[in-house]
C-alpha positions as CSV (number, residue, x, y, z in Angstrom):
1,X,-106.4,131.3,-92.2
2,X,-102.6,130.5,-93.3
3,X,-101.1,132.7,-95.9
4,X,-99.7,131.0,-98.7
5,X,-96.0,131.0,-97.3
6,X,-96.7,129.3,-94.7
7,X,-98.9,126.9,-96.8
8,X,-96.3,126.0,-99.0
9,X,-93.8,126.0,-95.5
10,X,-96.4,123.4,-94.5
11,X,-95.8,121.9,-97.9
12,X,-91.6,122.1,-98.0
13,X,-91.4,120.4,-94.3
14,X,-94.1,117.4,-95.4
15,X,-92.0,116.5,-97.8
16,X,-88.4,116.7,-96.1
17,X,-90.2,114.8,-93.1
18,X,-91.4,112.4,-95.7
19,X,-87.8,111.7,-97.4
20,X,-86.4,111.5,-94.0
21,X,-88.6,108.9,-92.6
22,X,-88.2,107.0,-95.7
23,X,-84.7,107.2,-95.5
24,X,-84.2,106.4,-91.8
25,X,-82.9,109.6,-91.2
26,X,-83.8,111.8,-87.6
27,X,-86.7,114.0,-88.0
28,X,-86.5,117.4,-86.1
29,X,-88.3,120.4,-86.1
30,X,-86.9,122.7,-88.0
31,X,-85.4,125.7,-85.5
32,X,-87.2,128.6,-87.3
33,X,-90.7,128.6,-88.5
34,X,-93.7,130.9,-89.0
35,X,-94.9,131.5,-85.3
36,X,-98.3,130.9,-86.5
37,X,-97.7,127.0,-86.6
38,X,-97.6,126.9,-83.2
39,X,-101.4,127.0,-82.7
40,X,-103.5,123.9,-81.5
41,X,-105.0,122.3,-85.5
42,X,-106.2,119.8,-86.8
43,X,-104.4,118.1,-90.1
44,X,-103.9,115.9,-92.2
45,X,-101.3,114.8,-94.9
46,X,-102.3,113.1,-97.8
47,X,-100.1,111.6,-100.6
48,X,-100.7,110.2,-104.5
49,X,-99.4,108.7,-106.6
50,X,-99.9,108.8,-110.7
51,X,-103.4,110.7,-109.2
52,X,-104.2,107.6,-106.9
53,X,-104.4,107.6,-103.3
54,X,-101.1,106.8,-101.6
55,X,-102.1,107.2,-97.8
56,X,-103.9,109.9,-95.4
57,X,-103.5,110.5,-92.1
58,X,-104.4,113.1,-89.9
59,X,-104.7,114.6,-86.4
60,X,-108.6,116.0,-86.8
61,X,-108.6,117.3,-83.5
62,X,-106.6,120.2,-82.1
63,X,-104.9,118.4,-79.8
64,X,-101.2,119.7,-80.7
65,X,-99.4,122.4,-82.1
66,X,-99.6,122.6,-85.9
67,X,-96.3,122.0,-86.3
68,X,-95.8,119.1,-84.7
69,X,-98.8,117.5,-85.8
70,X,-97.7,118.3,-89.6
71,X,-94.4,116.2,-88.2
72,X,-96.5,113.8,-87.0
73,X,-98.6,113.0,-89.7
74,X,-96.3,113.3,-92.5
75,X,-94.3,109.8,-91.0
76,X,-97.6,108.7,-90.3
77,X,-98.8,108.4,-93.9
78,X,-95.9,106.6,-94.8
79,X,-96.9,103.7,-93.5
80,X,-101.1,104.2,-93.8
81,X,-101.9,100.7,-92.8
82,X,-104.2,100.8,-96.3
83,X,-101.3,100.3,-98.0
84,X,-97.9,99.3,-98.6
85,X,-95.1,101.7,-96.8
86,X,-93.7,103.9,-99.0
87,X,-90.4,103.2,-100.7
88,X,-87.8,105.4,-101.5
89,X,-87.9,105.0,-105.1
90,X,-91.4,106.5,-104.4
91,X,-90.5,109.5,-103.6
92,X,-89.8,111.2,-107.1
93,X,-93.5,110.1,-107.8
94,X,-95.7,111.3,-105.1
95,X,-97.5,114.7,-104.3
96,X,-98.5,115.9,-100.9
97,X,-101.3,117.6,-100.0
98,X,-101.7,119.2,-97.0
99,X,-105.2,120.0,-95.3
100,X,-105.1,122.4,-92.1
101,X,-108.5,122.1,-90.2
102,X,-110.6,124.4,-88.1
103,X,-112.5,122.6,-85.1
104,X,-115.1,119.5,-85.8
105,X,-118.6,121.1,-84.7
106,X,-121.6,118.9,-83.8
107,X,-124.4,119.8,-86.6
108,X,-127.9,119.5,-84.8
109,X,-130.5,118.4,-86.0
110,X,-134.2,117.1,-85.0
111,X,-134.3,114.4,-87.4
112,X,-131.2,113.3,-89.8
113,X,-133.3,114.3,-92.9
114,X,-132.2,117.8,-92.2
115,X,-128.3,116.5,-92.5
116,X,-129.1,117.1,-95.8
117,X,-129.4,120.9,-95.8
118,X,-127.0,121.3,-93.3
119,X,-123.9,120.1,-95.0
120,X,-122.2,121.5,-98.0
121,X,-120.6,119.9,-100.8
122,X,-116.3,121.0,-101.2
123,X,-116.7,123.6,-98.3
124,X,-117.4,120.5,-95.1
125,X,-115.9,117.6,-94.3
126,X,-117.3,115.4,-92.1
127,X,-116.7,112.8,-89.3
128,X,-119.0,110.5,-87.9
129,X,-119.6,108.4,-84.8
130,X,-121.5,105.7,-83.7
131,X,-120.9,103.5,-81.0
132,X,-116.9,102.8,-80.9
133,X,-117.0,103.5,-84.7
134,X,-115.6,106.5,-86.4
135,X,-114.4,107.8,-89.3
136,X,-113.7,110.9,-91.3
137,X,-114.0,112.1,-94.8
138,X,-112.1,115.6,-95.8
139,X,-113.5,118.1,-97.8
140,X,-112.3,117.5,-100.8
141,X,-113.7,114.1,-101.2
142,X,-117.2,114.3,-102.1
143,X,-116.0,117.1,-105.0
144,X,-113.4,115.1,-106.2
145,X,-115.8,112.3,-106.2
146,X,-119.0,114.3,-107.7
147,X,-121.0,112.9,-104.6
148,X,-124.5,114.4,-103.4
149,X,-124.6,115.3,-99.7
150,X,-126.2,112.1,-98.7
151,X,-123.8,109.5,-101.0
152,X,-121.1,111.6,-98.7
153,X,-123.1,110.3,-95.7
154,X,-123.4,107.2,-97.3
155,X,-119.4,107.2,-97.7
156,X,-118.6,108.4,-94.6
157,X,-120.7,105.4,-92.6
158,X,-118.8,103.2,-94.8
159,X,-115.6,104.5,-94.3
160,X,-116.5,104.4,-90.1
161,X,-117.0,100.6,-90.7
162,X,-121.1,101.2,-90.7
163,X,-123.6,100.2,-92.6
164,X,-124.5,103.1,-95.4
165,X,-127.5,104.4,-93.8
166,X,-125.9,104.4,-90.3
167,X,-126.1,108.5,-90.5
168,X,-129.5,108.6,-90.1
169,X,-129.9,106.8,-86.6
170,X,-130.2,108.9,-84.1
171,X,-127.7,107.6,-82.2
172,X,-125.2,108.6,-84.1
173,X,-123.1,111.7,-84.0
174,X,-122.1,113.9,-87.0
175,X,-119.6,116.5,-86.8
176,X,-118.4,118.5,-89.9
177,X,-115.6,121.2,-90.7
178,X,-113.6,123.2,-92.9
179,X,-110.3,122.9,-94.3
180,X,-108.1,125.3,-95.9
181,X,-105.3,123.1,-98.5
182,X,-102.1,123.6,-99.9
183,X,-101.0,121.0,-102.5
184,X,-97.8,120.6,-104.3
């Protein structure tokens, strides 16, 4: 778990690495930082607008050090092909959010029915995959959107480019965590 200083660290450079890329100005790490953020996580950076969606992007696997996947993400979703780029005159508008994850597990189960005790509502997000489809839902979603564990499933295949019901072949691979978030 982060402390809240470094949350709201994580917070402060997602937003100067936001402005930046906007403003075609260099992006570097900054030269001091809580030590911490040099730990292998998962994250993504999401920004809204007037409540609304903006963009999300993410690195859900620990494949770099936090800090540079914060870096990474936060020009990312400035440019979520979902939407248009971000314009400077944006920028006074937005709020970040900024979800640090622990590792994507594999949830097991005998037959998908069981999904449905397995998977709880505001504490797991979830990815899915199925073939060469994927996709990922945080956390926060289903709460946000008062969803039931299986309209999250439901969601999630949709989101993966599946057909709703996808989850509950047995082909397909479900994989949740947690998320600790910081929001401006």
């Amino acid at each position: 778990m982060l402390t809240s200083e470094e949350g709201k660290f994580l917070l402060k450079l997602a937003r100067e690495t936001i402005e930046k890329f906007v403003n075609n100005e260099r992006i570097e790490k900054p030269p001091r930082y809580p030590k911490s953020l040099d730990e292998k996580r998962g994250i993504f950076c999401t920004i809204t607008e007037d409540g609304d969606l903006r963009g999300c992007i993410g690195l859900p696997y620990p494949i770099k050090p936090l800090i540079d996947a914060l870096i990474d993400s936060s020009q990312s979703v400035c440019e979520d092909p979902r939407f248009e780029s971000l314009r400077g005159d944006e920028l006074n508008k937005i709020k970040i959010e900024v979800s640090v994850l622990t590792e994507p597990k594999l949830i097991t189960v005998e037959k998908p029915e069981q999904y449905l005790e397995k998977i709880r509502i505001g504490k797991d997000g979830l990815i899915i995959q199925s073939g060469p489809y994927s996709g990922l839902l945080l956390p926060q979603v289903a709460s946000e959107h008062n969803w039931g564990v299986e309209e999250f499933l439901n969601y999630l295949c949709l989101k993966a480019g599946l057909l709703p019901n996808k989850w509950k072949d047995p082909e397909a691979r479900i994989y949740k965590f947690q998320a600790q978030i910081f929001r401006e």
